[in-house]
TIRO-2110 file (N, C-alpha, C; in Angstrom, 1 decimal):
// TIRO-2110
110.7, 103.0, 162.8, N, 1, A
110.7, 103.6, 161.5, CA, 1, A
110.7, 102.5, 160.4, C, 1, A
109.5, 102.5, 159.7, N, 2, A
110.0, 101.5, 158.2, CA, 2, A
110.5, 102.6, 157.2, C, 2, A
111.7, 101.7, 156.7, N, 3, A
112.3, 102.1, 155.5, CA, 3, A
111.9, 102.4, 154.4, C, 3, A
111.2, 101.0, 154.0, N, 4, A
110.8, 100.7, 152.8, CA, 4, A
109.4, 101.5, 152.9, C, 4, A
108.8, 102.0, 153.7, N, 5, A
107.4, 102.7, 153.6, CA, 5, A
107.8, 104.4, 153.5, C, 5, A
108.9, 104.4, 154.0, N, 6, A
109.7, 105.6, 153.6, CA, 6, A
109.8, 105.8, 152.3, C, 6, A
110.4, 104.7, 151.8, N, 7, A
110.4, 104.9, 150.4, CA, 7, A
109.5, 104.9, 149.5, C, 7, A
108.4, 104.4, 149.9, N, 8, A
106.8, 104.5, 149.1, CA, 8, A
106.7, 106.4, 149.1, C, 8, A
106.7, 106.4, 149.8, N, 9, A
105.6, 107.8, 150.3, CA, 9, A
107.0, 109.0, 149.9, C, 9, A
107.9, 108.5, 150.0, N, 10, A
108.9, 109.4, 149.0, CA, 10, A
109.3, 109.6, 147.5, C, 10, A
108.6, 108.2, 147.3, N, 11, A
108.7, 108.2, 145.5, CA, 11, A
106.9, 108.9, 145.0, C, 11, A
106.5, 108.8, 146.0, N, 12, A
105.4, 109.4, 145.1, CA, 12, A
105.3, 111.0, 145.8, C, 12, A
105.7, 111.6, 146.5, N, 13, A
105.9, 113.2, 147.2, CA, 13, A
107.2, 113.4, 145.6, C, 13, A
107.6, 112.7, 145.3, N, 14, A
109.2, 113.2, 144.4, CA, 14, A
108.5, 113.1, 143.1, C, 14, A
107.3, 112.0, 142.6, N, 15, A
106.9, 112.0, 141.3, CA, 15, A
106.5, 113.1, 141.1, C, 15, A
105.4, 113.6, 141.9, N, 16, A
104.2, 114.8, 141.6, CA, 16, A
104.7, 116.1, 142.7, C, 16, A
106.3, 116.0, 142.7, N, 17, A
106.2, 117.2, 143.2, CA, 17, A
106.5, 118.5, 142.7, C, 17, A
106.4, 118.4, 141.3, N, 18, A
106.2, 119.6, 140.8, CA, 18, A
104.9, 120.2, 140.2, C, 18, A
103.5, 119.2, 140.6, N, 19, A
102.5, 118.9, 140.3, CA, 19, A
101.7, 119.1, 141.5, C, 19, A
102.3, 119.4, 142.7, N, 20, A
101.9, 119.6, 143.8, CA, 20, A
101.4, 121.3, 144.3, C, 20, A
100.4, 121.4, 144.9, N, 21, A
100.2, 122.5, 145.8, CA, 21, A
99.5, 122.8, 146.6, C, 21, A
100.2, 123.3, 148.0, N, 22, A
99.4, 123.3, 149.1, CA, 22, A
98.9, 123.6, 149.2, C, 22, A
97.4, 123.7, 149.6, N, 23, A
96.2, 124.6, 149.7, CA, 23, A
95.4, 124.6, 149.1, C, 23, A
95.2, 123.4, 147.5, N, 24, A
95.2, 123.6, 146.3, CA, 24, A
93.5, 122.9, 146.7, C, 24, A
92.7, 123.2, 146.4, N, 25, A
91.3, 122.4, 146.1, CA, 25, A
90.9, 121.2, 145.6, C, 25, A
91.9, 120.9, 144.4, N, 26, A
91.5, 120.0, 143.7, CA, 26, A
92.8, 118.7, 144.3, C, 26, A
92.5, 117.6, 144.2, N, 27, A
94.0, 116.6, 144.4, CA, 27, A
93.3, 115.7, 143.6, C, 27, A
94.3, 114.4, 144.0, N, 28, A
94.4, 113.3, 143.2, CA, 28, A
94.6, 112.4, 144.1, C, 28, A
94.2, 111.1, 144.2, N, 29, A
94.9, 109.7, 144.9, CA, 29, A
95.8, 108.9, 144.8, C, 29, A
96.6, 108.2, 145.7, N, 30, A
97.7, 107.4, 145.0, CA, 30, A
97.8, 106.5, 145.7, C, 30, A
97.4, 104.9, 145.1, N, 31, A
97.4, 103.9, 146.1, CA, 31, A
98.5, 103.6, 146.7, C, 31, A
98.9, 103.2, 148.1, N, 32, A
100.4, 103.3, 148.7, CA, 32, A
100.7, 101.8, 148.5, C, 32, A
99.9, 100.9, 148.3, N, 33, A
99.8, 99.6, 148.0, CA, 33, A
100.1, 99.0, 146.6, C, 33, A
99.5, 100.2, 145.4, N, 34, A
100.3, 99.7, 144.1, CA, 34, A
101.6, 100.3, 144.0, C, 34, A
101.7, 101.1, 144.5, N, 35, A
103.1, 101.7, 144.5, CA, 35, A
104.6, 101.3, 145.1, C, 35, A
104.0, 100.4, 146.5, N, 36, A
104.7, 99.5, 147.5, CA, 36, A
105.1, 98.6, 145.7, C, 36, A
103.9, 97.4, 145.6, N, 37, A
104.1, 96.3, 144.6, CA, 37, A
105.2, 97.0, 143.6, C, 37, A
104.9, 98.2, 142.8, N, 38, A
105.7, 98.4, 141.8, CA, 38, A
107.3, 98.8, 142.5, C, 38, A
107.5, 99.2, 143.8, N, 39, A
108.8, 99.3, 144.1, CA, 39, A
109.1, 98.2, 144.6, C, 39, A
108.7, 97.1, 144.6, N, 40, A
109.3, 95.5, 144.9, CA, 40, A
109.3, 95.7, 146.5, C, 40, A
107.8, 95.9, 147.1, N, 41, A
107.6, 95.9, 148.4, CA, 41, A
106.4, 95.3, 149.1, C, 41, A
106.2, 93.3, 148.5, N, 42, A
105.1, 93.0, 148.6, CA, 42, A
104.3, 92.9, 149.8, C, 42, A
104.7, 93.0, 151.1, N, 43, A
104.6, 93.1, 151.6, CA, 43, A
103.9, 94.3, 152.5, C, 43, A
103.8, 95.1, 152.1, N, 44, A
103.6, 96.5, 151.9, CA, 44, A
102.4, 96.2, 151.4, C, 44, A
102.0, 95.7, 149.8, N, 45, A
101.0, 96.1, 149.3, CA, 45, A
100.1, 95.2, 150.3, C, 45, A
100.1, 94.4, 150.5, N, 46, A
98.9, 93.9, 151.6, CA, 46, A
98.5, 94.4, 152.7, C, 46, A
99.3, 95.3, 153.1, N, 47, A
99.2, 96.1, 154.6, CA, 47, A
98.5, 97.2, 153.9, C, 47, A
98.8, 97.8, 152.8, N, 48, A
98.3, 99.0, 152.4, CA, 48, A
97.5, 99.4, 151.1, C, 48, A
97.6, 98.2, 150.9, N, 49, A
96.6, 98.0, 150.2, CA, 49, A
95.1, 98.5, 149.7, C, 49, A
94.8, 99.6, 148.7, N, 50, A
94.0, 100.5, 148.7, CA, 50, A
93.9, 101.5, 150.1, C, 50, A
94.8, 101.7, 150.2, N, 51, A
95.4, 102.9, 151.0, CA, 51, A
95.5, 104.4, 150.6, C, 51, A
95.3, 105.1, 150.6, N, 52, A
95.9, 106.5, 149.5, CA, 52, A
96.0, 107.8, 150.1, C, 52, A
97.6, 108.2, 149.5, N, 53, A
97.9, 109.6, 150.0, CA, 53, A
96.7, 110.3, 148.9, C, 53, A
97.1, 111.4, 149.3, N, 54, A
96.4, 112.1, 148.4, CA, 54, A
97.3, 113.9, 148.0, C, 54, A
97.1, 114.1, 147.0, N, 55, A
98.0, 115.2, 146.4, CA, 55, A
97.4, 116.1, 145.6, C, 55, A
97.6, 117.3, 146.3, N, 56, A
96.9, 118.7, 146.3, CA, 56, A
97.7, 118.9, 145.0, C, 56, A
96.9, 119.2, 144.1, N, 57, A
97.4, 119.5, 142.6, CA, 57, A
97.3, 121.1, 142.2, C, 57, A
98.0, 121.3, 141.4, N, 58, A
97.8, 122.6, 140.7, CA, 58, A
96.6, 123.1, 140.1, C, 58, A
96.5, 122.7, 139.1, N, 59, A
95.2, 122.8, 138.3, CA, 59, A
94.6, 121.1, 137.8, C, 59, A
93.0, 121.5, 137.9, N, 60, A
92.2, 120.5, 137.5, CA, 60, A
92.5, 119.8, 136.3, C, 60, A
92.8, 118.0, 136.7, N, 61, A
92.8, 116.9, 135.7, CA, 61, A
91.5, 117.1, 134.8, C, 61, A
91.8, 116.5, 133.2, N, 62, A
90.9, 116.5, 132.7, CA, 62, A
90.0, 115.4, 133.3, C, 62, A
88.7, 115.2, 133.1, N, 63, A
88.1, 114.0, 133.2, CA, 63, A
87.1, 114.1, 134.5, C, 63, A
86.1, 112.8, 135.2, N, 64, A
85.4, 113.0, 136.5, CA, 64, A
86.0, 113.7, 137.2, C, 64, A
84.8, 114.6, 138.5, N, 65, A
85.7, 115.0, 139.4, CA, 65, A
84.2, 115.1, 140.2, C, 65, A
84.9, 114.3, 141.5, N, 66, A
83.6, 114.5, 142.8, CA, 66, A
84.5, 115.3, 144.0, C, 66, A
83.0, 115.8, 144.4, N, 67, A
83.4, 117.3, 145.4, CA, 67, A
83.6, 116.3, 147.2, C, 67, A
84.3, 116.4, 148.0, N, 68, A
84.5, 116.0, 148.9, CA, 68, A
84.6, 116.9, 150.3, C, 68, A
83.9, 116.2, 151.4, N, 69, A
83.8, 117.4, 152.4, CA, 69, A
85.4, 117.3, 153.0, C, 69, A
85.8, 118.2, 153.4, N, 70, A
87.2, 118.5, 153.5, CA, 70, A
87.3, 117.8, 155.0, C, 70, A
86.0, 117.8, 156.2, N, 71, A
86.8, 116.9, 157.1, CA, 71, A
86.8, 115.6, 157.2, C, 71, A
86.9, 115.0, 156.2, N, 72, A
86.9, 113.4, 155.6, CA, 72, A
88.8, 113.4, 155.6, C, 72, A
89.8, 114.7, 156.0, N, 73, A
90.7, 114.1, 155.9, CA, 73, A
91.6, 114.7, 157.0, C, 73, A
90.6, 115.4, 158.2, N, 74, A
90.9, 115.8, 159.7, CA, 74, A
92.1, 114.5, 160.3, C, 74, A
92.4, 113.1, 159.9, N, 75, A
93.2, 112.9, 160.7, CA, 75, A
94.6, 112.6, 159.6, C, 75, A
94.8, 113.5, 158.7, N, 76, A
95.9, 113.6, 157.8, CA, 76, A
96.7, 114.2, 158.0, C, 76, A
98.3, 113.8, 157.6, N, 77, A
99.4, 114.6, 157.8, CA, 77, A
100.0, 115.5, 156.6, C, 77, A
100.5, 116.2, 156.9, N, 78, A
101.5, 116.7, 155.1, CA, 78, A
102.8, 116.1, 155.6, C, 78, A
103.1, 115.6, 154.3, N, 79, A
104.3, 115.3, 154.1, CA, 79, A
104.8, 115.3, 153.0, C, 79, A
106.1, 116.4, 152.6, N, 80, A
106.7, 117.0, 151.2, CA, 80, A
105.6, 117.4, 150.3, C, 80, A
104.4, 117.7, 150.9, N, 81, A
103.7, 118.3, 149.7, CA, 81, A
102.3, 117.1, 149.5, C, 81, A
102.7, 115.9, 150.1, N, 82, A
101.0, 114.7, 150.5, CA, 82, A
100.3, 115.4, 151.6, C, 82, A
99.2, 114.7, 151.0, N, 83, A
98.4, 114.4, 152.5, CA, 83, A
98.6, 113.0, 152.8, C, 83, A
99.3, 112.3, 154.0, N, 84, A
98.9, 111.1, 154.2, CA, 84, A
98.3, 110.4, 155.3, C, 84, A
97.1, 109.6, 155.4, N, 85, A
96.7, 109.0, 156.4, CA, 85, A
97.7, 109.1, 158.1, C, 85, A
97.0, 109.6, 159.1, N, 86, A
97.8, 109.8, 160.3, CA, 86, A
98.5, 108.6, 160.6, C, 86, A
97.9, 106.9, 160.7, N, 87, A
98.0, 106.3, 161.1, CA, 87, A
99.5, 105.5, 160.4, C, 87, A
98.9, 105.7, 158.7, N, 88, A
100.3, 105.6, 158.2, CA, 88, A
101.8, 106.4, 158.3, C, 88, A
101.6, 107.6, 158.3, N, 89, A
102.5, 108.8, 159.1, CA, 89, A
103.7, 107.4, 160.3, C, 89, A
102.5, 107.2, 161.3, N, 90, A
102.6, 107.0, 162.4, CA, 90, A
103.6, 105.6, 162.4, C, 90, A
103.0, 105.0, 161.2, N, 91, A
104.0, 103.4, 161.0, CA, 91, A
105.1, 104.0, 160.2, C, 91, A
105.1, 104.7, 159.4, N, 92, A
106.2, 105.2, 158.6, CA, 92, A
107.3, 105.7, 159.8, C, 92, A
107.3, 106.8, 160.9, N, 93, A
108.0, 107.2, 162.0, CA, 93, A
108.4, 108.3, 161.4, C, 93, A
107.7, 109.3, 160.4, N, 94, A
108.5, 110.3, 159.3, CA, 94, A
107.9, 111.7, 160.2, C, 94, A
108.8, 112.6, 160.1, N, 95, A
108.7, 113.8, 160.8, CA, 95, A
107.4, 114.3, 159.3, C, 95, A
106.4, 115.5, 160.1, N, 96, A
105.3, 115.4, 159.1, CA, 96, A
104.8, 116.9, 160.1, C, 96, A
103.6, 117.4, 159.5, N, 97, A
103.0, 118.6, 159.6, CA, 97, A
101.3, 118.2, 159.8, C, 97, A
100.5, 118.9, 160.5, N, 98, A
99.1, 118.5, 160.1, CA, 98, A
98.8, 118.6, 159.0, C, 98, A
98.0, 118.3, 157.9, N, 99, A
97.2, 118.5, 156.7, CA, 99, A
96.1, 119.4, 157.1, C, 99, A
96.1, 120.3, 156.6, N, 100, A
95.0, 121.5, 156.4, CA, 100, A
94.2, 121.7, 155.4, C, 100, A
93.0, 120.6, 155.1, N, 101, A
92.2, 120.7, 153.6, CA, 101, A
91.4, 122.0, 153.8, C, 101, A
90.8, 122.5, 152.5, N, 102, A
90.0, 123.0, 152.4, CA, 102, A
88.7, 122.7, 153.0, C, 102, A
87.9, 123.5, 152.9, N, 103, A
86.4, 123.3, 153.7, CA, 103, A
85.6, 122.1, 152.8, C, 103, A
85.6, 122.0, 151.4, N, 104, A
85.7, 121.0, 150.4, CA, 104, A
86.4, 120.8, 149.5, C, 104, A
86.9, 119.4, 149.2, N, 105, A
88.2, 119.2, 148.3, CA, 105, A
87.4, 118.3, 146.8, C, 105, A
88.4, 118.9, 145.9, N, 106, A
87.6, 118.0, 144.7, CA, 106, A
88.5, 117.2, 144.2, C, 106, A
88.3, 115.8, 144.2, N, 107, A
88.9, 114.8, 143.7, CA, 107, A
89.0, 114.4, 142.4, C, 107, A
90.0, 114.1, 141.7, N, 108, A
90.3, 114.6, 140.0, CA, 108, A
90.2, 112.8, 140.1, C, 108, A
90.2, 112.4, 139.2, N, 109, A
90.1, 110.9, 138.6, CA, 109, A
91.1, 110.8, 137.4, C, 109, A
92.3, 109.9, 137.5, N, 110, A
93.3, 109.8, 136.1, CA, 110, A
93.4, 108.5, 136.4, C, 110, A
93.2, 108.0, 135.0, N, 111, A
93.5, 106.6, 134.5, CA, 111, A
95.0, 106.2, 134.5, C, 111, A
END
């Protein structure tokens, strides 16, 4: 179990989790690697570095949005409301659920 990768993938399931919904079409990305750096986990950012959960949103961000085939994220877990990479799941050691996307998912873009 990493701790500190626990803690990544908990601060951002806790930021957007009222912003969150499962099932939802539209998500968003969140590098696990800037987020490592901003919680003083540099190490982290180099391992994961453009990495990204991703988070089933409620309603569509203003701004780009490209359409994504939904099994682009077949080896994803949920966790508290993410979708995250299986493999990271897997380093993390965090109890998790399959991710179930849509048949296509549309990716919102925020600055």
């Amino acid at each position: 179990m990493n701790t500190n990768l626990n803690n990544v993938l908990n601060s951002i399931a806790d930021e957007y989790r009222n912003d969150a919904l499962i099932g939802s079409r539209n998500y968003i990305e969140i590098d696990i690697g800037k987020r490592a750096e901003a919680l003083g986990y540099p190490e982290l950012k180099k391992q994961y570095n453009n990495v990204n959960v991703i988070v089933p949103i409620k309603d569509p961000e203003a701004g780009m949005k490209v359409r994504i085939d939904g099994r682009t994220f077949v080896n994803y877990t949920r966790y508290e409301g993410i979708g995250v990479p299986g493999y990271v799941a897997k380093d993390a050691g965090m109890p998790h659920e399959t991710f179930v996307p849509n048949d296509h998912m549309i990716l919102n873009f925020v600055s």
